[in-house]
C-alpha positions as CSV (number, residue, x, y, z in Angstrom):
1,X,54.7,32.1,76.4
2,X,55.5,32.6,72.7
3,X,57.4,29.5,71.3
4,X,59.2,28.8,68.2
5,X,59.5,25.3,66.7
6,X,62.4,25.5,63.7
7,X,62.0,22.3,61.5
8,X,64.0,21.5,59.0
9,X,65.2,19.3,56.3
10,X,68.1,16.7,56.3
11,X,67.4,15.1,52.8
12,X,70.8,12.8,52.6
13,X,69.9,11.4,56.3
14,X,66.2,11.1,55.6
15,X,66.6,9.0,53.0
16,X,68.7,6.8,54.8
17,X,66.5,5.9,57.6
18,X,63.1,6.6,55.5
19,X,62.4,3.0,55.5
20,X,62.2,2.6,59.3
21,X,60.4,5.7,60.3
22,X,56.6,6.5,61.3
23,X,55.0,8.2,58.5
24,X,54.7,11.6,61.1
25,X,58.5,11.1,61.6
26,X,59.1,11.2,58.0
27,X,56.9,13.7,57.1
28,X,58.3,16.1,59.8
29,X,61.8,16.0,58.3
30,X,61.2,16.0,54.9
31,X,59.2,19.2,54.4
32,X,61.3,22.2,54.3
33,X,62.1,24.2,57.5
34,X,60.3,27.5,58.5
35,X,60.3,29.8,61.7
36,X,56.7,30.6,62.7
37,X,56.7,31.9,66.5
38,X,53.7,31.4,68.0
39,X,51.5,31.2,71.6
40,X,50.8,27.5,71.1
41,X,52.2,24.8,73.8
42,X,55.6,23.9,73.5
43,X,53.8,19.7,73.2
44,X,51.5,21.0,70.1
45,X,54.5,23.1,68.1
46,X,55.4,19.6,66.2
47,X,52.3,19.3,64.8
48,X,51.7,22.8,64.2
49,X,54.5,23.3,62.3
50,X,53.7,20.4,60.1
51,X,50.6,21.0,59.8
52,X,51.8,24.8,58.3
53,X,54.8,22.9,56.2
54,X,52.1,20.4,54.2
55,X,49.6,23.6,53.8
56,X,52.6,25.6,51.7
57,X,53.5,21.5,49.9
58,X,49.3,21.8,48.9
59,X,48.9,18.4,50.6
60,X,45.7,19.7,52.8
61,X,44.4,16.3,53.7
62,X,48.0,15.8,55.8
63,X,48.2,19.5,56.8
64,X,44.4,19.2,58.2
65,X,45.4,16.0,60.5
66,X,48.6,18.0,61.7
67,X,46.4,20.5,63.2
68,X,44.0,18.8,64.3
69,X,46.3,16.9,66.3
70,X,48.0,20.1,67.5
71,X,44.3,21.4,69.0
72,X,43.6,18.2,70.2
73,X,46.8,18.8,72.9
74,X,46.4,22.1,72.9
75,X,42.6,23.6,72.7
76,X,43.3,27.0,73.3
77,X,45.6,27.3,70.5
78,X,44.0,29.8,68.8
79,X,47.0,29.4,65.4
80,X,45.5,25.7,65.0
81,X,42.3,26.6,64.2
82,X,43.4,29.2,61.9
83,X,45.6,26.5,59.9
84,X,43.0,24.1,60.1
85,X,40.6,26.5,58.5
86,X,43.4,27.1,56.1
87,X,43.4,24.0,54.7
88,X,39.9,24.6,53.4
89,X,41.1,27.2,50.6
90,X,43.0,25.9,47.4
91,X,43.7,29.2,45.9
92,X,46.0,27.9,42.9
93,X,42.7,25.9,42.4
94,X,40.3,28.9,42.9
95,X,38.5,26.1,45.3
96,X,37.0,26.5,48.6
97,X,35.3,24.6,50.8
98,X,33.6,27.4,52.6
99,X,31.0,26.0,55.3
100,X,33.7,23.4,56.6
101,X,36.5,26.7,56.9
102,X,33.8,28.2,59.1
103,X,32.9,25.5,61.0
104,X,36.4,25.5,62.0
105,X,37.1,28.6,62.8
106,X,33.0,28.3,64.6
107,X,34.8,26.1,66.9
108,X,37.1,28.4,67.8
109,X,34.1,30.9,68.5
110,X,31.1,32.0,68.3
111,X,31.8,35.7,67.2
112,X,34.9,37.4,65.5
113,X,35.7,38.7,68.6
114,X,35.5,35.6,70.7
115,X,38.0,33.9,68.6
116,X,40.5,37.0,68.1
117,X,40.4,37.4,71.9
118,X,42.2,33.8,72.7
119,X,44.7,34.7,69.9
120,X,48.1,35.1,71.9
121,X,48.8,38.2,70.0
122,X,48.6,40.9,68.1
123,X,49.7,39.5,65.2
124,X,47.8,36.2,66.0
125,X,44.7,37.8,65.6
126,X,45.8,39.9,62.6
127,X,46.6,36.2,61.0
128,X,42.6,35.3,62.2
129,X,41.3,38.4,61.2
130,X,42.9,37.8,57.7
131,X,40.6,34.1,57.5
132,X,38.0,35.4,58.8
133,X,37.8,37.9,55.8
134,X,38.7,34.6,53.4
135,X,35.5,32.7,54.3
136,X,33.1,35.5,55.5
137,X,30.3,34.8,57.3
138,X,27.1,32.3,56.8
139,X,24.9,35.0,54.8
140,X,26.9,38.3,54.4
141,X,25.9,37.9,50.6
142,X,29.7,38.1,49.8
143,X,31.4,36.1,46.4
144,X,34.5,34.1,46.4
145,X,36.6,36.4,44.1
146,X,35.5,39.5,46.7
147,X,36.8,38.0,49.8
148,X,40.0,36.7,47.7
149,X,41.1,40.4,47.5
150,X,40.1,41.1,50.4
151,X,42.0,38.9,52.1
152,X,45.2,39.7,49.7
153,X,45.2,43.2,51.4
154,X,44.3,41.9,54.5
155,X,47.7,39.5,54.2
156,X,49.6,42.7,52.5
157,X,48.6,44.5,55.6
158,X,49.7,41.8,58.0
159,X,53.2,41.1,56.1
160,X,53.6,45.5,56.5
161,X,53.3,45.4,59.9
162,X,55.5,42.2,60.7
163,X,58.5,42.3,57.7
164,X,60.4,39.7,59.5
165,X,58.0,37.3,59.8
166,X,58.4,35.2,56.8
167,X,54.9,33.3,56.9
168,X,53.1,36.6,56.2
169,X,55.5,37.3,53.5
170,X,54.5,33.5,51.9
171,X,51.0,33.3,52.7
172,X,50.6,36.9,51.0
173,X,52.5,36.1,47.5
174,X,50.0,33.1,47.8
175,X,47.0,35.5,48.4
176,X,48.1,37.6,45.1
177,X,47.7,34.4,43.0
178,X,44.4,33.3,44.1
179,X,43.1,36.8,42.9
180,X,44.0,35.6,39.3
181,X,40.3,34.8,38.8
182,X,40.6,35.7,35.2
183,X,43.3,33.5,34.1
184,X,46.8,33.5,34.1
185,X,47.9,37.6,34.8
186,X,51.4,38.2,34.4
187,X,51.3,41.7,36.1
188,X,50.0,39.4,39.3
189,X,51.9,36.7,39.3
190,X,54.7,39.2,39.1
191,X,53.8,41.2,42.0
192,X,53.5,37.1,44.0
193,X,56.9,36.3,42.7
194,X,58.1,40.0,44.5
195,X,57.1,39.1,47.7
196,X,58.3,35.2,47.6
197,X,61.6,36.6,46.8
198,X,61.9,38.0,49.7
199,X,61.4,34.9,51.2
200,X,63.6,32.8,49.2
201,X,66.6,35.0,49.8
202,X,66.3,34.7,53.2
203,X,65.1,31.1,53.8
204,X,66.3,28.8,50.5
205,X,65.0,25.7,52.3
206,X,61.6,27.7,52.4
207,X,58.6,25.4,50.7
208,X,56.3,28.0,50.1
209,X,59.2,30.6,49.2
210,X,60.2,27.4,46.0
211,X,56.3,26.6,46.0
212,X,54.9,30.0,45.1
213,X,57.8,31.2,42.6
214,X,57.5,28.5,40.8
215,X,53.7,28.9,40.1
216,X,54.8,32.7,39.4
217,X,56.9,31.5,36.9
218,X,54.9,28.9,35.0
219,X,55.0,30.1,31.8
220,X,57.5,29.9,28.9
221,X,58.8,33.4,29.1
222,X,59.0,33.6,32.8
223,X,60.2,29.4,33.4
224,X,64.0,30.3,33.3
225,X,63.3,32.4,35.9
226,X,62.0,29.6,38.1
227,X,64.5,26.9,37.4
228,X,66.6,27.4,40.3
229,X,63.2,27.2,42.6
230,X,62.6,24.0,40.3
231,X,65.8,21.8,40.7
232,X,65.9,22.5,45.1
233,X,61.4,22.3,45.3
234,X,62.1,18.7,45.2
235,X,65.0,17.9,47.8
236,X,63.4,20.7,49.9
237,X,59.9,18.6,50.6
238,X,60.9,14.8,49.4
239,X,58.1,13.7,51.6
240,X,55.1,15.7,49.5
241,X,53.9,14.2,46.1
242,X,52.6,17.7,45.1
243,X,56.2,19.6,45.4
244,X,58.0,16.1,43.7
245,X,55.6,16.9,40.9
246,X,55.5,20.6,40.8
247,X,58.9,21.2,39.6
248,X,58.0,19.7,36.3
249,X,55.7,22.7,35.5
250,X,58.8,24.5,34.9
251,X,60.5,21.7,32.9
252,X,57.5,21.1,30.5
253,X,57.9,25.0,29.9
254,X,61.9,24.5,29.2
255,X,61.8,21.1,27.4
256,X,63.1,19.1,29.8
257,X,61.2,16.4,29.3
258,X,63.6,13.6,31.2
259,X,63.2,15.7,34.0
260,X,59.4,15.7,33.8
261,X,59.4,12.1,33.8
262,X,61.8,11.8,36.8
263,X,59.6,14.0,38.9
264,X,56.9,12.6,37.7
265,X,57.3,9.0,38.0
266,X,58.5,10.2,42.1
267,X,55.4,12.0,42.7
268,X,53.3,9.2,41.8
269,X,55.0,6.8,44.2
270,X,55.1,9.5,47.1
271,X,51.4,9.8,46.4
272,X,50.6,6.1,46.5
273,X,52.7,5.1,49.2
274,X,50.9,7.9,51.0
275,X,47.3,6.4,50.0
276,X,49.1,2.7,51.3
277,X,49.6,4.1,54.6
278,X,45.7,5.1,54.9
279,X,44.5,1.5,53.3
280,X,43.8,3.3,49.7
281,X,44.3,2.0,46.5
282,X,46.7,3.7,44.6
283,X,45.7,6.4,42.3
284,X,46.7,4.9,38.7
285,X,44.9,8.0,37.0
286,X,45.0,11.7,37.9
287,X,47.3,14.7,37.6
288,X,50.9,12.8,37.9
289,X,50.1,10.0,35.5
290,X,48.8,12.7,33.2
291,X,51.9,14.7,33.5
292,X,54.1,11.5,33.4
293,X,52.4,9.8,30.1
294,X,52.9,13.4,28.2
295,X,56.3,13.3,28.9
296,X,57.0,10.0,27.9
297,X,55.3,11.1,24.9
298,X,57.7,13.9,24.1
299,X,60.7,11.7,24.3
300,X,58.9,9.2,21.6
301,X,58.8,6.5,24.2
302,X,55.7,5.3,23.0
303,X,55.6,2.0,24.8
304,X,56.3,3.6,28.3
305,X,53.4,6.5,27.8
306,X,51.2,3.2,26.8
307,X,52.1,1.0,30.2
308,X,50.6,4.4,31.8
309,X,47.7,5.0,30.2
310,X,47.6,0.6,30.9
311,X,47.6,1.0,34.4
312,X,45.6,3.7,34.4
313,X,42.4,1.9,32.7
314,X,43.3,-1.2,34.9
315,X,42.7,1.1,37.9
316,X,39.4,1.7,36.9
317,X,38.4,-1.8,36.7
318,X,36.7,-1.1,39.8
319,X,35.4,2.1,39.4
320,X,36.9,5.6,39.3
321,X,35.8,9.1,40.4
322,X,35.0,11.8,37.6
323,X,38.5,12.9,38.4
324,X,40.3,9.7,37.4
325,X,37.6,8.7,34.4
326,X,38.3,12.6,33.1
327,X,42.3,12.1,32.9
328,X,41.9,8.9,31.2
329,X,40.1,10.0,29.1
330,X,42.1,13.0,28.3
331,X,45.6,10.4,28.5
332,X,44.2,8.3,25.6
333,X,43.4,11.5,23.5
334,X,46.7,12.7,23.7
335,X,48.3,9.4,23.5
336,X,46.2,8.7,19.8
337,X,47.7,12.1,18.7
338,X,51.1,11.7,19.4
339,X,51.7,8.0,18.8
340,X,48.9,7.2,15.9
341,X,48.3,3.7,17.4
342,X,44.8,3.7,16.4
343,X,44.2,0.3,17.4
344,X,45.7,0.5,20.7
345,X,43.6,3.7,21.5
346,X,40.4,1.7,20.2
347,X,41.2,-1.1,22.3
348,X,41.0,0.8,25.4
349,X,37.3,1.1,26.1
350,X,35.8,2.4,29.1
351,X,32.2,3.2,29.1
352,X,32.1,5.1,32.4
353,X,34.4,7.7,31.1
354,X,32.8,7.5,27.2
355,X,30.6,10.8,27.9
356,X,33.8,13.1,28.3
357,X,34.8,14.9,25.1
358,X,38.3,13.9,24.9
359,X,37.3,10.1,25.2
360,X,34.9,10.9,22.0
361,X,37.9,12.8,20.1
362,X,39.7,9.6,20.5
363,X,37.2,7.1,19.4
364,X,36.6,9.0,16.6
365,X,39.8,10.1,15.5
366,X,40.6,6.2,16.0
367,X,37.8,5.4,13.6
368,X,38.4,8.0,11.1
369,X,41.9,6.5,10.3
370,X,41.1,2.4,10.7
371,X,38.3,3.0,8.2
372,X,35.5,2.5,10.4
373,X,32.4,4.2,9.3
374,X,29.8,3.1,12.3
375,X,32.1,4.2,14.8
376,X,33.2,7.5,13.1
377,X,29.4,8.5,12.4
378,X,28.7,7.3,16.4
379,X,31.8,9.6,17.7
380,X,30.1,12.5,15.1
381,X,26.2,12.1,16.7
């Protein structure tokens, strides 16, 4: 029996009674709100539709438990697999994790045809046909950057055949910007920001409708454009770091630099409180610090970008991945260009992260204006 799960978003009661709920609770009501019919069992839509809201908010670690869970109920459902295979492709990112998407979608089946035949439909299979075309198969010599068009025209194809169904419309203006393998294309992020129109006019509440305009519109001449998306991203999906933060790509482009703090300084505890609930540290450096110490910077709060960049080098006190070590060393950079505290920037040393060029650019530009020869000639060699 096809079944349709609507879930939606109550931001002024959700943050009333965020303190008291489950984390799955919270993150089911504070997502955005799609309609996705599908064959799955009515006990497995929950998840499902979770799992399908965190995928368009790019927080794939949540979206992959959500389905997951829903096959674990339901191990037929044919739309869980897909979703969980989904959650292997970043195309924003132009990343994939290929052999673990297949090995989903193995799991599933064996052959193509195995897995399209427990597809409750049609346009089920269309929707696992599309993947399939995404992550090829083990040894059929395709690239990347092929299968990314192919599976834009495979999702063009889909959203042609089905025009009401609003997923295909969304997961297709997404398709059009992972084919940008050359850089930032207006004529292509154009054509993205068509089809998530269509969305966003009929579904404002839509994440990936907000989600993919405003990457379509990340630019200077296009960010007014995106500003609407921009100021409801946030209240649409409180409960994902990614979309708290992503509404300050437009804002950076427009000035708005308070409002890149705000969103900033929000995504950062979203994250964390996130990594709290799975016994992480907090992440101190990466993306949102980044984004949040350059706008302190803009608004000449000097002190404020410093207690960042603080924290940040605290955090790696006990190590840090190349992805954390990376940002700070591209935070203290940027923080010795704009603020010319060369002895604060020299004070903050750490040798795991000294082989990055952006740490080197900061010791020496440091050294170069506190008169220290050794360490300008060591920043040179």
């Amino acid at each position: 029996m096809l079944t349709s799960r609507r879930v939606s978003l109550n931001l002024a009661w959700g943050l009333l009674v965020v303190g008291s709920m489950t984390p799955r609770l919270v993150g089911a009501q504070l997502l955005g709100e799609i309609d996705f019919p599908n064959s799955g069992a009515p006990e497995a839509q929950a998840d499902f539709i979770e799992g399908v809201l965190y995928l368009h908010n790019f927080e794939y670690e949540d979206a992959r438990e959500a389905f997951v869970r829903a096959r674990e109920i339901d191990p037929g459902f044919a739309m869980a697999y897909w979703g969980e295979a989904m959650t292997h492709n970043h195309p924003i990112w132009m990343r994939q994790q290929t052999e673990a998407g297949r090995a989903v979608l193995a799991a599933l089946g064996e052959s193509s045809q195995e897995r399209r035949a427990q597809a409750g439909s049609a346009r089920e299979a269309a929707y696992l046909a599309a993947v399939e075309t995404l992550f090829g198969e083990d040894g059929d010599g395709t690239q990347k950057e092929e299968r990314d068009d192919r599976y834009r025209d495979a999702m063009r194809r889909l959203y042609e055949l089905h025009p009401d169904d609003d997923e295909a419309a969304a997961f297709s203006a997404l398709a059009i910007l992972g084919t940008a393998h050359e850089g930032r294309d207006f004529a292509t992020y154009m054509r993205a920001a068509a089809v998530a129109s269509e969305v966003w006019e009929r579904n404002d509440h839509h994440p990936g409708a907000a989600h993919y305009l405003i990457h379509s519109f990340d630019d200077p001449i296009h960010a007014p454009l995106g500003l609407p998306m921009a100021r409801r991203y946030a209240a649409i999906a409180p409960a994902a770091a990614h979309a708290q933060h992503m509404t300050s790509h437009i804002f950076v482009a427009l000035g708005l630099w308070q409002d890149v703090v705000d969103a900033n300084v929000v995504a950062r505890r979203v994250q964390n409180q996130g990594f709290a609930e799975r016994g992480r540290p907090p992440r101190l450096c990466g993306h949102y610090p980044y984004w949040l110490e350059y706008g302190y910077l803009q608004q000449g709060r000097i002190g404020e970008a410093a207690r960042v960049l603080e924290q940040c080098l605290d955090g790696l006190a006990s190590g840090g991945d190349e992805g954390e070590l990376w940002h700070f060393a591209a935070m203290r950079a940027r923080f010795a260009v704009d603020s010319e505290a060369w002895d604060k920037v020299a004070s903050w040393v750490n040798p795991a992260a000294a082989h990055h060029a952006n740490y080197i650019f900061a010791d020496g530009l440091a050294a170069y204006h506190l008169g220290d020869e050794a360490a300008l000639q060591m920043a040179i060699e």
